[in-house]
mmCIF file of the N, C-alpha and C atoms, coordinates in Angstrom:
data_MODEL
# 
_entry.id   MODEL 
# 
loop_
_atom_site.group_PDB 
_atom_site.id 
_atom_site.type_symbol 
_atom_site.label_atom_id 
_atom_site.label_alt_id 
_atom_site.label_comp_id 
_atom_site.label_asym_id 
_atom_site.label_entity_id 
_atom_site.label_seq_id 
_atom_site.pdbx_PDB_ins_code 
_atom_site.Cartn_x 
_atom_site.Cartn_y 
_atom_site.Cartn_z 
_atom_site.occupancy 
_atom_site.B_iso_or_equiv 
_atom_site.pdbx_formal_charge 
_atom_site.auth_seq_id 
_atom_site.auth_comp_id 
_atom_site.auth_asym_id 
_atom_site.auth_atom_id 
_atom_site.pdbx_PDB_model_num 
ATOM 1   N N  . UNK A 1 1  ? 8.238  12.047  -1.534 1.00 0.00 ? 1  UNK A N  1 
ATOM 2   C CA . UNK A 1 1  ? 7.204  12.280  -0.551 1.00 0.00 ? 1  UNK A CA 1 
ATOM 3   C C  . UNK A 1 1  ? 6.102  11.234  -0.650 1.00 0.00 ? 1  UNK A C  1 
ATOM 4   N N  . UNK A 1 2  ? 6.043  10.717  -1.813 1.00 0.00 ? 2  UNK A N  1 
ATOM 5   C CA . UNK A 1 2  ? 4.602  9.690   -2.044 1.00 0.00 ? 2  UNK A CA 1 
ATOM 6   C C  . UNK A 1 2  ? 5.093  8.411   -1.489 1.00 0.00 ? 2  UNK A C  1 
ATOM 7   N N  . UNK A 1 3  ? 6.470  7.824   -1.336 1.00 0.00 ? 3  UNK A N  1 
ATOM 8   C CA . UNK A 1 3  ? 6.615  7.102   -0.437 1.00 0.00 ? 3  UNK A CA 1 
ATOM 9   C C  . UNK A 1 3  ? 6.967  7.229   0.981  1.00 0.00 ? 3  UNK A C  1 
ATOM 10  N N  . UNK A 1 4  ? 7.148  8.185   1.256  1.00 0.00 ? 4  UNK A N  1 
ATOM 11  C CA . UNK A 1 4  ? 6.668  8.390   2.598  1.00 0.00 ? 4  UNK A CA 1 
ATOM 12  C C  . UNK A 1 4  ? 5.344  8.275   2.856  1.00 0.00 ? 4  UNK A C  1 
ATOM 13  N N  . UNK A 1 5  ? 4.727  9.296   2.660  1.00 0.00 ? 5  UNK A N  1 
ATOM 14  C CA . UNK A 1 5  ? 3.355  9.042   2.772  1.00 0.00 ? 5  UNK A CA 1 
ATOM 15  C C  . UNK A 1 5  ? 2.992  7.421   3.006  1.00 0.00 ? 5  UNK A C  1 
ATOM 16  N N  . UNK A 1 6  ? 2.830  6.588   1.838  1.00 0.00 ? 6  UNK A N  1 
ATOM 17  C CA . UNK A 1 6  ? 3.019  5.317   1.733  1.00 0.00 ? 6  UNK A CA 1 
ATOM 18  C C  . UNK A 1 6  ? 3.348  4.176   2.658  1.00 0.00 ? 6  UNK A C  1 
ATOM 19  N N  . UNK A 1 7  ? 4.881  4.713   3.274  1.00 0.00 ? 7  UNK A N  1 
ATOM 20  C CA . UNK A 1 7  ? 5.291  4.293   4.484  1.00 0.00 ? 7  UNK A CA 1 
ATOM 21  C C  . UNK A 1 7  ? 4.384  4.256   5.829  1.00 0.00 ? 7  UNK A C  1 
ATOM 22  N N  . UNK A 1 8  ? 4.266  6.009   5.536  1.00 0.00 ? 8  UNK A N  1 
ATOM 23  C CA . UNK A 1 8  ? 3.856  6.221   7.208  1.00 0.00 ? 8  UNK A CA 1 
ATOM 24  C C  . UNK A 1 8  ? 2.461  5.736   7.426  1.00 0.00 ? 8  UNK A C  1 
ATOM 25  N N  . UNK A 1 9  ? 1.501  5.204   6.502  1.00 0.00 ? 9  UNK A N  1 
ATOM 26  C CA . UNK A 1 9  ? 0.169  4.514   6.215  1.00 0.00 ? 9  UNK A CA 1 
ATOM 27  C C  . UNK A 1 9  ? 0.398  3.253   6.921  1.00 0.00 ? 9  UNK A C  1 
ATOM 28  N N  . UNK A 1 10 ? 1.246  2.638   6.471  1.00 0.00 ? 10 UNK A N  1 
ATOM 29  C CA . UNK A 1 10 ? 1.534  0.897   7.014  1.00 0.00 ? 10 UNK A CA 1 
ATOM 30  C C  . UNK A 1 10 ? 2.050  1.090   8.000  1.00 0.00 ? 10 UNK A C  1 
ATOM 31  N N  . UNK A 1 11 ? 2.993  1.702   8.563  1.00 0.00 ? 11 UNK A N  1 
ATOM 32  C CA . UNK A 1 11 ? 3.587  2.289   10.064 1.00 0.00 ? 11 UNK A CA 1 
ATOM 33  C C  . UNK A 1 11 ? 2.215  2.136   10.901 1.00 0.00 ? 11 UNK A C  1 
ATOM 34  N N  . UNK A 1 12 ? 1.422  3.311   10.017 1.00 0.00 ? 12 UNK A N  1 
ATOM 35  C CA . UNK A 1 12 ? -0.119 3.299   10.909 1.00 0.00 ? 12 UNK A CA 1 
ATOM 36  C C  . UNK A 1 12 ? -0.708 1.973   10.905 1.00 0.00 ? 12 UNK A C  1 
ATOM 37  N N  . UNK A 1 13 ? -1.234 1.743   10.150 1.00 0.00 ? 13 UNK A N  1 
ATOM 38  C CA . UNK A 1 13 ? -1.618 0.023   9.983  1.00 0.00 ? 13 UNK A CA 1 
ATOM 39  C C  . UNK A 1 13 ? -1.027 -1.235  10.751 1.00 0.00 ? 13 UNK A C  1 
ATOM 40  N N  . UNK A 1 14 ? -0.032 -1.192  10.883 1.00 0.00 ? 14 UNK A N  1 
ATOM 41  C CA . UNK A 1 14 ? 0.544  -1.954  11.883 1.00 0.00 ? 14 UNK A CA 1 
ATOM 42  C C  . UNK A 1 14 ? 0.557  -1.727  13.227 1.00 0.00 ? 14 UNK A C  1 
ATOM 43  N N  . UNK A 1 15 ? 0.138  -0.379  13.630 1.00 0.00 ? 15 UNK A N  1 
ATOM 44  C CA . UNK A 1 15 ? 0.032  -0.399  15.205 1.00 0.00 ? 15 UNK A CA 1 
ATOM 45  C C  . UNK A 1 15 ? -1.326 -0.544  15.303 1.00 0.00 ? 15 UNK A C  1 
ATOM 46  N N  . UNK A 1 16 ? -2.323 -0.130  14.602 1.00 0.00 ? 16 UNK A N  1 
ATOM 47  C CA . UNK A 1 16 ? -4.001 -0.402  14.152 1.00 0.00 ? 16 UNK A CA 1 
ATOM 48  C C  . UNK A 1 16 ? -4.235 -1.874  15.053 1.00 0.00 ? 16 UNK A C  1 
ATOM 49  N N  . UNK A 1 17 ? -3.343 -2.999  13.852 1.00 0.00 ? 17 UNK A N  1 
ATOM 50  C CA . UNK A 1 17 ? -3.751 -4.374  13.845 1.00 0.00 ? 17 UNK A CA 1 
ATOM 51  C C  . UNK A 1 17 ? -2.974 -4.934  15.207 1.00 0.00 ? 17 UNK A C  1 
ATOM 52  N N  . UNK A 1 18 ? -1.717 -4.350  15.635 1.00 0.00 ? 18 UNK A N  1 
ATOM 53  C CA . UNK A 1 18 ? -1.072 -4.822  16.901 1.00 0.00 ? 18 UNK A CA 1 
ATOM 54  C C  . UNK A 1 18 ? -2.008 -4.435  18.135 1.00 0.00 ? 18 UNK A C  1 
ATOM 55  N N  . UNK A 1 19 ? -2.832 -3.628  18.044 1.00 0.00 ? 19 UNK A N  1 
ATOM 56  C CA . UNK A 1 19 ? -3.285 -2.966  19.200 1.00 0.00 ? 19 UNK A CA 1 
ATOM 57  C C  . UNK A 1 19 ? -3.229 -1.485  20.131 1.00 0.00 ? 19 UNK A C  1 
ATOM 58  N N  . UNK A 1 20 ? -1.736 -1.422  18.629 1.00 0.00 ? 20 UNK A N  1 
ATOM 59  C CA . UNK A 1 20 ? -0.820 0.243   19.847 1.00 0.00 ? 20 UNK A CA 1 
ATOM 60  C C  . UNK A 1 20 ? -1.067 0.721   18.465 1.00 0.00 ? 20 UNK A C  1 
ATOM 61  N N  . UNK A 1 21 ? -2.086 1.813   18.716 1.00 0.00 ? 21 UNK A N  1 
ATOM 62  C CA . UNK A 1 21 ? -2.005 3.041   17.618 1.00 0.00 ? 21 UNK A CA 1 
ATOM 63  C C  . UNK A 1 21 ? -1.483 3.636   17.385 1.00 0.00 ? 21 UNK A C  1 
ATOM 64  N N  . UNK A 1 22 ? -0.710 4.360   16.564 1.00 0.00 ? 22 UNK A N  1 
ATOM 65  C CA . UNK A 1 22 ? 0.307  5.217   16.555 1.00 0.00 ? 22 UNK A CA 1 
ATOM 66  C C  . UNK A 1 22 ? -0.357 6.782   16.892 1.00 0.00 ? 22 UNK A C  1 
ATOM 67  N N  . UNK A 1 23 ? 0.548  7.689   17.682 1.00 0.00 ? 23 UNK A N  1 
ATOM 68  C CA . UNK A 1 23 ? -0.149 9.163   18.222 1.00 0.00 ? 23 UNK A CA 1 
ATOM 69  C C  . UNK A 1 23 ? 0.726  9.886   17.242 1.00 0.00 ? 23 UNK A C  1 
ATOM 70  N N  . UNK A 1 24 ? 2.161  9.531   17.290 1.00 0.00 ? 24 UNK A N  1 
ATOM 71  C CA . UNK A 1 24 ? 2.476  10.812  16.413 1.00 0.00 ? 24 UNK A CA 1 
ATOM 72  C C  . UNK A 1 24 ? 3.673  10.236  15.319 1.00 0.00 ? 24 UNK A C  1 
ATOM 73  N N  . UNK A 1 25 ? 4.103  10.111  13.987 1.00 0.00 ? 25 UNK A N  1 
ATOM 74  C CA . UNK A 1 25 ? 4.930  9.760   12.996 1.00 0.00 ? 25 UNK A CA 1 
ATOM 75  C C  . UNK A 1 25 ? 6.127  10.833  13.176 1.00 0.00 ? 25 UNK A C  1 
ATOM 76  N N  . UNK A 1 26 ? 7.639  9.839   13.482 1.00 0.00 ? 26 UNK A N  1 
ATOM 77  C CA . UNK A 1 26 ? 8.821  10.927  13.332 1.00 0.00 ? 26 UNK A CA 1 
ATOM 78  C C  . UNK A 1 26 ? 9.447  10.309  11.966 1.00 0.00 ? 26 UNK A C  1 
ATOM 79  N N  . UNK A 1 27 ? 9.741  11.270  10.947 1.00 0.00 ? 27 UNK A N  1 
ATOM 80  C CA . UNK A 1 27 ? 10.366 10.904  9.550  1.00 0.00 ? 27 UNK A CA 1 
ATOM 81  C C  . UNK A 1 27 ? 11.682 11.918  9.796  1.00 0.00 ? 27 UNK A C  1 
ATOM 82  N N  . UNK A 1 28 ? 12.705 10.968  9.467  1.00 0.00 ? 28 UNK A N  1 
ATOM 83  C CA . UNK A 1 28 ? 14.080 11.728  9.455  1.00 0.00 ? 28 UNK A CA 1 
ATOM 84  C C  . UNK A 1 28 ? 14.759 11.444  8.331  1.00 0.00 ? 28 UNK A C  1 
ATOM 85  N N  . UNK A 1 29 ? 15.597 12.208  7.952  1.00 0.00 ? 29 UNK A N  1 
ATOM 86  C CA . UNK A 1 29 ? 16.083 11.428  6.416  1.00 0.00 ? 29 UNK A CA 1 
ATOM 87  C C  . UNK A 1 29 ? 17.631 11.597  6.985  1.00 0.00 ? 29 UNK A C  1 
ATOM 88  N N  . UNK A 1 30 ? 18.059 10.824  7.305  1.00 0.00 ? 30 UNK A N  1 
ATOM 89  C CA . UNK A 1 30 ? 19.867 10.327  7.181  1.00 0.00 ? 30 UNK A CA 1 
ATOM 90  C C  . UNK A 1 30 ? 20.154 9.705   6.194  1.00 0.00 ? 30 UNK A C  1 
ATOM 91  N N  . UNK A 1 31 ? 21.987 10.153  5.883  1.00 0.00 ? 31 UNK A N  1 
ATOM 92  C CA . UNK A 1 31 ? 22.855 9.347   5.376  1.00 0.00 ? 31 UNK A CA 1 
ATOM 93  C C  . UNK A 1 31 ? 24.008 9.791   6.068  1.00 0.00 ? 31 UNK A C  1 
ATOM 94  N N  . UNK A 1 32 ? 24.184 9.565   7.842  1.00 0.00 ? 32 UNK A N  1 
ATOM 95  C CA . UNK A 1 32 ? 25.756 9.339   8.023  1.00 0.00 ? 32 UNK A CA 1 
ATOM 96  C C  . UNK A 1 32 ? 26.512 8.139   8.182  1.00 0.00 ? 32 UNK A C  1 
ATOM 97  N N  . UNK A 1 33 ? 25.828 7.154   8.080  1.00 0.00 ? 33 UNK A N  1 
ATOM 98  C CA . UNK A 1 33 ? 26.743 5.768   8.043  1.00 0.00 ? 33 UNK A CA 1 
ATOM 99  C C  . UNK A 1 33 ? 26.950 4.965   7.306  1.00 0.00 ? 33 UNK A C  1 
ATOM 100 N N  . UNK A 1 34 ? 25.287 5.305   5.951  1.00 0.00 ? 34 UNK A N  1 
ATOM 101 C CA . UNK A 1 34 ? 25.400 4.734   4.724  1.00 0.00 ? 34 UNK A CA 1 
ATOM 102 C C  . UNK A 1 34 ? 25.593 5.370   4.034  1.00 0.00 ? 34 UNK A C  1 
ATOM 103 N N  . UNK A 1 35 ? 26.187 5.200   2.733  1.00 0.00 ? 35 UNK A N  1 
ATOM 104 C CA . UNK A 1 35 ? 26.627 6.424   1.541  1.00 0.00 ? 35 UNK A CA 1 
ATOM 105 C C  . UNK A 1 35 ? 25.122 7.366   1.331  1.00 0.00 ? 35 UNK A C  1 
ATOM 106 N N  . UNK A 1 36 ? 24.030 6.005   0.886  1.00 0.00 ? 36 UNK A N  1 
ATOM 107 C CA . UNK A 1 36 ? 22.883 6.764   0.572  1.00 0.00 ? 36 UNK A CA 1 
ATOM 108 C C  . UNK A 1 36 ? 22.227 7.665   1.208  1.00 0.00 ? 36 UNK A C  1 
ATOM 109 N N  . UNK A 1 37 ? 21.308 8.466   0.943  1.00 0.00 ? 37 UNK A N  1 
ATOM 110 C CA . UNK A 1 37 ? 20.162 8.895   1.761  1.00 0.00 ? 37 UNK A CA 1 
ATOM 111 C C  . UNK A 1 37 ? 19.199 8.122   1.881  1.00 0.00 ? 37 UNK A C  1 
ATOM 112 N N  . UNK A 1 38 ? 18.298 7.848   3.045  1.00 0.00 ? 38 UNK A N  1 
ATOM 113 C CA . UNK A 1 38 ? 17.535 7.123   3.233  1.00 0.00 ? 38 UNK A CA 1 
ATOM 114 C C  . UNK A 1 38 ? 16.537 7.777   4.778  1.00 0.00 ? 38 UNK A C  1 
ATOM 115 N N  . UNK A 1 39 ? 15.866 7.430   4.138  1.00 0.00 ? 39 UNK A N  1 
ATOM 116 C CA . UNK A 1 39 ? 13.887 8.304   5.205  1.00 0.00 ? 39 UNK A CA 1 
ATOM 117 C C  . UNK A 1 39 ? 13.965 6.981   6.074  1.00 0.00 ? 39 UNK A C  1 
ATOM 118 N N  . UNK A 1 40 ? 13.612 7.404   7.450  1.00 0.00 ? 40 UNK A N  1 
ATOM 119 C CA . UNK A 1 40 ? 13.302 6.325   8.749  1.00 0.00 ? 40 UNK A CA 1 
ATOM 120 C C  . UNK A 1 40 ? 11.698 7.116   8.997  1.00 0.00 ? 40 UNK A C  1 
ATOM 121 N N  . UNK A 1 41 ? 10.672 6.027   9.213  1.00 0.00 ? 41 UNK A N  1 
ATOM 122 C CA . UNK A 1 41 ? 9.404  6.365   9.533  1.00 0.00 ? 41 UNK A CA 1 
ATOM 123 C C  . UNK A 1 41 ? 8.854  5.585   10.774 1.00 0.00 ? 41 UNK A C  1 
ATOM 124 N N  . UNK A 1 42 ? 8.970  6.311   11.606 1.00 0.00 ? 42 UNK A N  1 
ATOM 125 C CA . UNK A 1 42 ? 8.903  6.024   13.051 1.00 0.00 ? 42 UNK A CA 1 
ATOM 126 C C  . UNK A 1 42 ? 7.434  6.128   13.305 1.00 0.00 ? 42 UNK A C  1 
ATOM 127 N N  . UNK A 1 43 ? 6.883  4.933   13.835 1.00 0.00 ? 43 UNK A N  1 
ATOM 128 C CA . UNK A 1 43 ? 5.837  5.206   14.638 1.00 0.00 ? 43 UNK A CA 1 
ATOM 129 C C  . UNK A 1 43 ? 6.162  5.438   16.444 1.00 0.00 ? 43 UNK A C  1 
ATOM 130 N N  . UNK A 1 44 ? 5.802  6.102   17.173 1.00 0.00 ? 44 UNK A N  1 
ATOM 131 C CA . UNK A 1 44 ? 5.593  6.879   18.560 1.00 0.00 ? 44 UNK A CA 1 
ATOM 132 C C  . UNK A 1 44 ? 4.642  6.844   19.098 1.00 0.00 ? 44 UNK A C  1 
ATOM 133 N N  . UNK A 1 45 ? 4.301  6.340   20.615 1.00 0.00 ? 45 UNK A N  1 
ATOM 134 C CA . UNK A 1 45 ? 3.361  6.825   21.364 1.00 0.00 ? 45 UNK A CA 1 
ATOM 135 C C  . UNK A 1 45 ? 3.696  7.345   22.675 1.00 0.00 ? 45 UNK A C  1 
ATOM 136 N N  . UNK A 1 46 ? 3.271  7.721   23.158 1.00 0.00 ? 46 UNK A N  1 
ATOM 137 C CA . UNK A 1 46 ? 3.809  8.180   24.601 1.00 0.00 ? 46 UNK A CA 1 
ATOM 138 C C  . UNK A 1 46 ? 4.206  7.511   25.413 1.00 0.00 ? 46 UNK A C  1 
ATOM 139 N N  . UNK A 1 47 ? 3.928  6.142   25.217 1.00 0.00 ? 47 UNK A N  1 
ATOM 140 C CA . UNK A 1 47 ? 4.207  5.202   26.686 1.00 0.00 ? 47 UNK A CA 1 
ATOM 141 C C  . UNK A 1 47 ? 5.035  3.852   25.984 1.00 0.00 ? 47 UNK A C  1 
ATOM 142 N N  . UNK A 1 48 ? 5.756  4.822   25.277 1.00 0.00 ? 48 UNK A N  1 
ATOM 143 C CA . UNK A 1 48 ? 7.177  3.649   24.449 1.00 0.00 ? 48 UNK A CA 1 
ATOM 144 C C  . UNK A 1 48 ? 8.172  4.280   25.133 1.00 0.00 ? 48 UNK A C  1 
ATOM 145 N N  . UNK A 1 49 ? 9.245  3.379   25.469 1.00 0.00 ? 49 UNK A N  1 
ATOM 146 C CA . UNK A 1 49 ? 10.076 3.233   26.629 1.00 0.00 ? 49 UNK A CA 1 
ATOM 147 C C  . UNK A 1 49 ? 11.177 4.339   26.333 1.00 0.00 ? 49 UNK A C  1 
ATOM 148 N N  . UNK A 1 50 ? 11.370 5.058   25.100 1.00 0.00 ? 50 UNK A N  1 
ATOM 149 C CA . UNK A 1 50 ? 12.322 5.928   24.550 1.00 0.00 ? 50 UNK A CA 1 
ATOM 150 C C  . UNK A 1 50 ? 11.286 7.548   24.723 1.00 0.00 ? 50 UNK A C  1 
ATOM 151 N N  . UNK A 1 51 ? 10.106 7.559   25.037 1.00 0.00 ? 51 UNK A N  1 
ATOM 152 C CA . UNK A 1 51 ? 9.278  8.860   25.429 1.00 0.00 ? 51 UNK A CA 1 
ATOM 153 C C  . UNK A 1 51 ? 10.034 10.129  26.119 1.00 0.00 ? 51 UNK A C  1 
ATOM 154 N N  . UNK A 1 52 ? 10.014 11.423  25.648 1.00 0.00 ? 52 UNK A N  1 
ATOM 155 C CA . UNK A 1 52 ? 9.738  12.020  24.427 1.00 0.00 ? 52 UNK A CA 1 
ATOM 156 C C  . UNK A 1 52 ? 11.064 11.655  23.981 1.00 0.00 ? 52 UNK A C  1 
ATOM 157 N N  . UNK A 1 53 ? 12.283 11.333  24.146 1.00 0.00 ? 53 UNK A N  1 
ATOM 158 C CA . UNK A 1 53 ? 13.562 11.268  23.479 1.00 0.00 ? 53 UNK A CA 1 
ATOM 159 C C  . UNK A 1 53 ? 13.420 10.289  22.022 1.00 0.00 ? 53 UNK A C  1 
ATOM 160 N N  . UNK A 1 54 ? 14.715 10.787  21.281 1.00 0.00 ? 54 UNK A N  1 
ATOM 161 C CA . UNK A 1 54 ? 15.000 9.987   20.208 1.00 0.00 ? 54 UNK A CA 1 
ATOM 162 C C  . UNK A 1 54 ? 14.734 8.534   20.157 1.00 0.00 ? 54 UNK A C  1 
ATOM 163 N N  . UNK A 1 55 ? 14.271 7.772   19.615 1.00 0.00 ? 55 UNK A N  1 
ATOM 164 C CA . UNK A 1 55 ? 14.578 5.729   19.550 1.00 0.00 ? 55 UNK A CA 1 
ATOM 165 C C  . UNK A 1 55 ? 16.147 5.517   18.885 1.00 0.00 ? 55 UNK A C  1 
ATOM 166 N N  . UNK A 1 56 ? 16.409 6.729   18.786 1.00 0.00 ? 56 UNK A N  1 
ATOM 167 C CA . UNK A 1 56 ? 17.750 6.016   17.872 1.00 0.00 ? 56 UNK A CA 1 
ATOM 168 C C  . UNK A 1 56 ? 19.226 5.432   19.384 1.00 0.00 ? 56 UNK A C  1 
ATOM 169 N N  . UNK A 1 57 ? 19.736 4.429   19.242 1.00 0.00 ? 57 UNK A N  1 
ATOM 170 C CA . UNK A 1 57 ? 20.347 4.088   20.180 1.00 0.00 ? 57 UNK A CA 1 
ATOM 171 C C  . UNK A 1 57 ? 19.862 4.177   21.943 1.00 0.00 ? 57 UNK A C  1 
ATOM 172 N N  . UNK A 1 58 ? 18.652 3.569   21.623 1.00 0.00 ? 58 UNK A N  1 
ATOM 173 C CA . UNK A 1 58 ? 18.107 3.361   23.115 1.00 0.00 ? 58 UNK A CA 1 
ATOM 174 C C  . UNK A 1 58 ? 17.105 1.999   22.930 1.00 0.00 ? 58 UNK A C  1 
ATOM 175 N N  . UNK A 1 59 ? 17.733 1.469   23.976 1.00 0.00 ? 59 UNK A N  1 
ATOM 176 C CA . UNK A 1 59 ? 16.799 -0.173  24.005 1.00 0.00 ? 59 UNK A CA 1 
ATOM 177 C C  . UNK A 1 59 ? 17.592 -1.210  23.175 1.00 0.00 ? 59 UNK A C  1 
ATOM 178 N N  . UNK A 1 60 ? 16.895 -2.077  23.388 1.00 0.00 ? 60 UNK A N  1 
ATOM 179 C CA . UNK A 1 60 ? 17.112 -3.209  22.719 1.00 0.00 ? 60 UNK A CA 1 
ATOM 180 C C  . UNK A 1 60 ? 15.971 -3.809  21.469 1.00 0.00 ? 60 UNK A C  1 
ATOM 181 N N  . UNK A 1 61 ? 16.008 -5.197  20.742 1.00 0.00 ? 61 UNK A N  1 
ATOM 182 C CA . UNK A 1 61 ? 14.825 -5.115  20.061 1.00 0.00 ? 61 UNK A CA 1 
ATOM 183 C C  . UNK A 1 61 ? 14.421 -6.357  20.470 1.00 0.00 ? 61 UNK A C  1 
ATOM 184 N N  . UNK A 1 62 ? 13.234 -6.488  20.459 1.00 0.00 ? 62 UNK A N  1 
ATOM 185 C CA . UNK A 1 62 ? 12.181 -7.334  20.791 1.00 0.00 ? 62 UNK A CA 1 
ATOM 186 C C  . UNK A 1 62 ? 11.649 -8.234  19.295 1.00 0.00 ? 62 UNK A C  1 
ATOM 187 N N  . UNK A 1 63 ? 12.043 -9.744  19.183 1.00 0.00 ? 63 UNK A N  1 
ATOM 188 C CA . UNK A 1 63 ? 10.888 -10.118 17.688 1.00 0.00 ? 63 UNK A CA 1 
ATOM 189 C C  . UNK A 1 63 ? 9.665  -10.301 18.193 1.00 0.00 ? 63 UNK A C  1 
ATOM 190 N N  . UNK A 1 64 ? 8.631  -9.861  17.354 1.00 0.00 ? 64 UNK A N  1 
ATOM 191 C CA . UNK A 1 64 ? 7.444  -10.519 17.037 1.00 0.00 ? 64 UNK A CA 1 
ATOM 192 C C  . UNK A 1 64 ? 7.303  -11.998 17.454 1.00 0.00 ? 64 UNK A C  1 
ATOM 193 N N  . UNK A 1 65 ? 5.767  -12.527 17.887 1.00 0.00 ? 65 UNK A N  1 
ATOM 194 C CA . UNK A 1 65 ? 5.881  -13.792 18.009 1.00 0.00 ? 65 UNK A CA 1 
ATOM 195 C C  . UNK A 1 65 ? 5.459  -13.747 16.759 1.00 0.00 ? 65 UNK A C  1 
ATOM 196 N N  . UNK A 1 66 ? 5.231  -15.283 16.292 1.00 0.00 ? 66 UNK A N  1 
ATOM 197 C CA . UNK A 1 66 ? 4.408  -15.653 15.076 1.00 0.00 ? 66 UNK A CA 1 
ATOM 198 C C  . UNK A 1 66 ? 3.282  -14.963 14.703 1.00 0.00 ? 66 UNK A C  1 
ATOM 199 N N  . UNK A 1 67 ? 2.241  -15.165 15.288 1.00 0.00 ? 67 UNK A N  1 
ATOM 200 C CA . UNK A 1 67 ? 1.171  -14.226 15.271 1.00 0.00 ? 67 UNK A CA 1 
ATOM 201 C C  . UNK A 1 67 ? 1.431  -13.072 15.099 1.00 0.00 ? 67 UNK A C  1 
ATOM 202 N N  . UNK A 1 68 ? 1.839  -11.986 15.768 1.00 0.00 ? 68 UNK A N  1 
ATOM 203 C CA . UNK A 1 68 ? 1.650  -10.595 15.703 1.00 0.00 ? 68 UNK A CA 1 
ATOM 204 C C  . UNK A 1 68 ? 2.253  -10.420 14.293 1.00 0.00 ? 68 UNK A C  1 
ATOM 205 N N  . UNK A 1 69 ? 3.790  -11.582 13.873 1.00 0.00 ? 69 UNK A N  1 
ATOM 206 C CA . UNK A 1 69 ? 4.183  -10.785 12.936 1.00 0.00 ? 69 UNK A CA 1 
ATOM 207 C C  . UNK A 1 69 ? 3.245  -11.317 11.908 1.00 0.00 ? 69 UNK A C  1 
ATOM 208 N N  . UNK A 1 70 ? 2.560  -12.140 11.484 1.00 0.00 ? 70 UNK A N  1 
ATOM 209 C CA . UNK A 1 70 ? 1.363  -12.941 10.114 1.00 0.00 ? 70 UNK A CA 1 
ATOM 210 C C  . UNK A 1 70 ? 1.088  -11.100 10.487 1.00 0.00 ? 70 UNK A C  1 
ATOM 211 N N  . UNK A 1 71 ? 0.332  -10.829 11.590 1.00 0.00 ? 71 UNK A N  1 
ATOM 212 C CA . UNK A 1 71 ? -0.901 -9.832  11.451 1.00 0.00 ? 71 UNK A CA 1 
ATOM 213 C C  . UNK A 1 71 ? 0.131  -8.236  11.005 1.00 0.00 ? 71 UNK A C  1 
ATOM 214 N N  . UNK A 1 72 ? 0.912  -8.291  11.738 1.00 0.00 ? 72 UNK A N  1 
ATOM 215 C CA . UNK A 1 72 ? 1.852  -7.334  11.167 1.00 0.00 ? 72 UNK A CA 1 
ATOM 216 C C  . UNK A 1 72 ? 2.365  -6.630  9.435  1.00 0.00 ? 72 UNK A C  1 
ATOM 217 N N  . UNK A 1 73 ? 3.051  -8.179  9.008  1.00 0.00 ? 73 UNK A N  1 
ATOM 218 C CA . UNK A 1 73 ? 3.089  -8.286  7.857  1.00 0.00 ? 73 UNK A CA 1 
ATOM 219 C C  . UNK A 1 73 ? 1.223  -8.585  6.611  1.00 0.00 ? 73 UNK A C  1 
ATOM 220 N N  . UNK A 1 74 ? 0.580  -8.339  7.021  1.00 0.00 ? 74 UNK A N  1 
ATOM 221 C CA . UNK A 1 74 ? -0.796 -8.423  6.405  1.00 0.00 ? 74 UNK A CA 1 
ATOM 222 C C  . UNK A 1 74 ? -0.816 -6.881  6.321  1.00 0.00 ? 74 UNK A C  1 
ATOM 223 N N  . UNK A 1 75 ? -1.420 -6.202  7.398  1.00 0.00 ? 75 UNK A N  1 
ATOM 224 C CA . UNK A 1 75 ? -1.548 -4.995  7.421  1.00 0.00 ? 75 UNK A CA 1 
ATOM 225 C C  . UNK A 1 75 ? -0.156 -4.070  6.805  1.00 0.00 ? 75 UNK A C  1 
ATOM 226 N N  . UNK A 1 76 ? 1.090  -4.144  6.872  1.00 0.00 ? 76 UNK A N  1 
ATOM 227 C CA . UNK A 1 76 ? 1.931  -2.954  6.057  1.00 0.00 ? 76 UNK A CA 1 
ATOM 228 C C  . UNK A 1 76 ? 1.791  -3.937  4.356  1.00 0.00 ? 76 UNK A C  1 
ATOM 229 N N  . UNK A 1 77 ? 1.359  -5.251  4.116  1.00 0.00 ? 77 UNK A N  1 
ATOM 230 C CA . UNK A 1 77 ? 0.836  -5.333  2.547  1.00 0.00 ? 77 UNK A CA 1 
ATOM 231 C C  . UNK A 1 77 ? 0.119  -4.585  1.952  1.00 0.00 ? 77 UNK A C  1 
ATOM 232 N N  . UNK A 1 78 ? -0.728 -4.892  2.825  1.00 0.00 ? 78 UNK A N  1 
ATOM 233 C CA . UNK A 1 78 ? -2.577 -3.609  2.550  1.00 0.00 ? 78 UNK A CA 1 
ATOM 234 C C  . UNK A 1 78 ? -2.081 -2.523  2.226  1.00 0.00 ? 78 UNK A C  1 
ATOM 235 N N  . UNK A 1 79 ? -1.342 -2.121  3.347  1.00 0.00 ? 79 UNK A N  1 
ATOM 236 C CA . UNK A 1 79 ? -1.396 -0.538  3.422  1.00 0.00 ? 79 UNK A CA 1 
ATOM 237 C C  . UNK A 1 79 ? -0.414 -0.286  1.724  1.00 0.00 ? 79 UNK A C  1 
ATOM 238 N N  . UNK A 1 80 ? 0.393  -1.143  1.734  1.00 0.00 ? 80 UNK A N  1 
ATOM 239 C CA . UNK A 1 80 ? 1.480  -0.722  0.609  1.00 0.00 ? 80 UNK A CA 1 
ATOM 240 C C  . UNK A 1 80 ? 0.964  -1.398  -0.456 1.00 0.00 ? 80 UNK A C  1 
ATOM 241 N N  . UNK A 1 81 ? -0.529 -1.823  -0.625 1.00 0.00 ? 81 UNK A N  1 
ATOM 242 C CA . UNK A 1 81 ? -0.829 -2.816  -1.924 1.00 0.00 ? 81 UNK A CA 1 
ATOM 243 C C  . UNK A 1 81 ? -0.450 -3.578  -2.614 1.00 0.00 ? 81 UNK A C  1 
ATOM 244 N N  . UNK A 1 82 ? 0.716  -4.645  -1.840 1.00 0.00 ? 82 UNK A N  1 
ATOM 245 C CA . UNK A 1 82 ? 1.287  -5.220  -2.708 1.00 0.00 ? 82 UNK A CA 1 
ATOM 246 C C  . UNK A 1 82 ? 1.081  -6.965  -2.501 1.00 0.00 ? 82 UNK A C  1 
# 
């Protein structure tokens, strides 16, 4: 749970510094495709293109330009202190 927590801080932090705040955190814990278990920490807002439905298998992905990702990757450091 303390890395979740952890997670869902920089999740927050990164929509902070992008501009899109996060409204609500979805945490799911799967393992059907990898052996392991493993926690997904979703940031959500209402006017993301997968609204209210799942993100899992909808859309495509978009990179970061340069910029957003420097500011991106700054803020989930912070948040994760490292």
């Amino acid at each position: 749970m303390d890395e979740i927590i952890l997670a869902s801080e920089a999740v927050r932090a990164v929509g902070e510094v992008l501009g899109r705040p996060i409204e609500k955190l979805n945490v799911g814990q799967l393992g059907n495709v990898t052996p392991q278990l493993h926690v997904h920490v979703v940031g959500r807002r209402a006017d993301d293109a997968a609204w209210p439905a799942p993100v899992w298998g909808f859309g495509g992905t978009e990179p970061y330009g340069v910029e957003q990702l420097a500011l991106a990757l700054a803020a989930a450091r912070a948040a994760l202190e490292l």
